[in-house]
Each structure stands twice: as C-alpha cells, then as structure tokens.
C-alpha positions in Angstrom: 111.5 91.4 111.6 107.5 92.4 110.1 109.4 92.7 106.8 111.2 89.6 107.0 107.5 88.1 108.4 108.7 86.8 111.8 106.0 89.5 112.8 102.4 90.9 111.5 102.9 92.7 108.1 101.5 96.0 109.7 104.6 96.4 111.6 106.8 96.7 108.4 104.6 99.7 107.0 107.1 102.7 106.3 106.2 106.6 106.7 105.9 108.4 103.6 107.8 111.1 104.4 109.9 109.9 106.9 110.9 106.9 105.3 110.7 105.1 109.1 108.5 102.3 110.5 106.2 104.4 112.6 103.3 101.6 113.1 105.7 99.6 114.8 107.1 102.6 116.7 103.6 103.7 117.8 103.2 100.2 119.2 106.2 99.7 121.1 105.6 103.5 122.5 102.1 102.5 123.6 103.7 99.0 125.2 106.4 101.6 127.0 103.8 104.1 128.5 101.7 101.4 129.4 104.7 99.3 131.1 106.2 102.7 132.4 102.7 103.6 134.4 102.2 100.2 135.8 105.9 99.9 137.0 105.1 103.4 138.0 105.5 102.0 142.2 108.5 99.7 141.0 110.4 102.2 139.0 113.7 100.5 140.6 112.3 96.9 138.8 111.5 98.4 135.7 114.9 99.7 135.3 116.8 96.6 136.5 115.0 94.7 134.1 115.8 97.0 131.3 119.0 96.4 132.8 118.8 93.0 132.3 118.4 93.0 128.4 121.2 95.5 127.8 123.6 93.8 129.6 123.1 90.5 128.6 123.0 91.5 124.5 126.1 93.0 125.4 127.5 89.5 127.0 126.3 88.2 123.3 127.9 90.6 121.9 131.4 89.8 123.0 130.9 86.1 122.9 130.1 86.6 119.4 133.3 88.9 118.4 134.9 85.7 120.1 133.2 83.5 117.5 133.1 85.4 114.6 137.4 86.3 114.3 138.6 83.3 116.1 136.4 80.6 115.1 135.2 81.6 111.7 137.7 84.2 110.2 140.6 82.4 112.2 141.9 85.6 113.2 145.5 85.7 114.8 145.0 89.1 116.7 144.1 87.5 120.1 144.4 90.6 121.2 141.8 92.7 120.3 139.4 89.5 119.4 139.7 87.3 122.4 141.5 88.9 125.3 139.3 92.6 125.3 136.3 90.3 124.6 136.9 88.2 127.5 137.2 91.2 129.8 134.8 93.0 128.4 132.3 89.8 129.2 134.0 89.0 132.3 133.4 92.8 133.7 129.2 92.9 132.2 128.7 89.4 133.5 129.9 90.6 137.4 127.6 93.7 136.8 125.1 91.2 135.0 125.2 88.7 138.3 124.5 91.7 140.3 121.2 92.3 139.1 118.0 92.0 140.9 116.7 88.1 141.5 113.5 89.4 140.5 114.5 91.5 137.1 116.6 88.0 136.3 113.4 85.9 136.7 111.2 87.8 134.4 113.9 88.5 132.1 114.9 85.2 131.8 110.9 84.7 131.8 111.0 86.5 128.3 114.4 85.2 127.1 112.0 82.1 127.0 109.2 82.9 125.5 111.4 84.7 122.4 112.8 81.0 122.0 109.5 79.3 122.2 108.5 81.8 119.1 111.7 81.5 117.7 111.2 77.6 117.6 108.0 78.1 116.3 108.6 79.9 113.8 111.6 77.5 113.0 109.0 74.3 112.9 106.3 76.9 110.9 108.7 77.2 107.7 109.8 73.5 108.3 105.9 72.4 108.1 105.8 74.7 105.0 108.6 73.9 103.5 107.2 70.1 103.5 104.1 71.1 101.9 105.5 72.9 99.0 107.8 69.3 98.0 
C-alpha cells in the first residue's frame, strides 16, 4: 500500500539483501508487542478480535469467488463457484456470529475507520485530480 501511496513512503523501503519491506515489518511488530502486552490480562479478547478479521476476510473471500465466476466471468460451474462458496460462508458466518460482542464492537470499530481513510483517500485523488484539469 506505501508503494502504491495509500501509506507514508517509509513503509515501502525494501531490504537490500532481503529484498523485503522490513520498515514496515518493524512497525507492525512494534504495534504487535505493544498490543500483545497491553491485552496481556485479556489474552481471550485479543484473540477473538484477531478472530474477528480472519474470519470475516474469509466471508469476503467467498462472497467474492461468488462475484468474480458468476457475475463477471459468467461461469456455469455452480458447483464449485456458488454452492462450496455459499457453504463455505454460511459455516464462517455461524462461527463469525459466535464471536465475542466485545471483539465485534472494536472490530467493527476498525472496519470503520479503514473506510473513513479509504473515503479519504478516495475524495484526496478526486481533489487532485480537479486541480491538475
């Protein structure tokens, strides 16, 4: 995302050697371990919420298998690109409803405020796209 720059350039800066984004992977292991100690009581919360974000990219997921071979490539195999989709969502969302109340709130919480920036960023290139004509 840095190198497409929906994030600070910094984040895009690849390893020499490596050839891997390590800036970025320093940060988000510095967010983890400071997360991970303050959960540290809630350890139960943490996980559910992590929880939270697998499971419902995976919901996404089958939805868009759905979209992609049925609605765009018009695929006939209903099969293996509507019916296992279906079940597959169906069984995630039961295990998705499940979830803690709590891990729900703040994940929907975040879900937010990624489309608030998302929007943003949307109306940012809008604005400059304006001031280029």
């Amino acid at each position: 995302m840095a190198r497409d720059k929906k994030l600070p350039k910094i984040l895009s800066k690849v390893h020499k050697k490596y050839q891997t984004p390590y800036i970025s992977t320093l940060l988000v292991a510095g967010i983890s371990l400071v997360v991970t100690l303050g959960f540290a009581s809630q350890i139960n919360s943490l996980a559910s919420l992590v929880n939270f974000g697998a499971l419902t990219a995976f919901l996404f997921l089958h939805l868009s298998v759905i979209n992609y071979f049925i609605r765009k490539q018009k695929s006939k195999d209903y099969l293996n690109h509507l019916v296992f989709p279906l079940i597959g969502f169906v069984i995630i969302g039961f295990v998705w409803y499940s979830l803690d109340p709590t891990s729900k709130m703040l994940g929907f919480g975040w879900m937010a405020v990624g489309i608030i920036y998302m929007i943003y960023l949307k109306l940012a290139k809008k604005d400059s796209n304006l001031n280029v004509e």
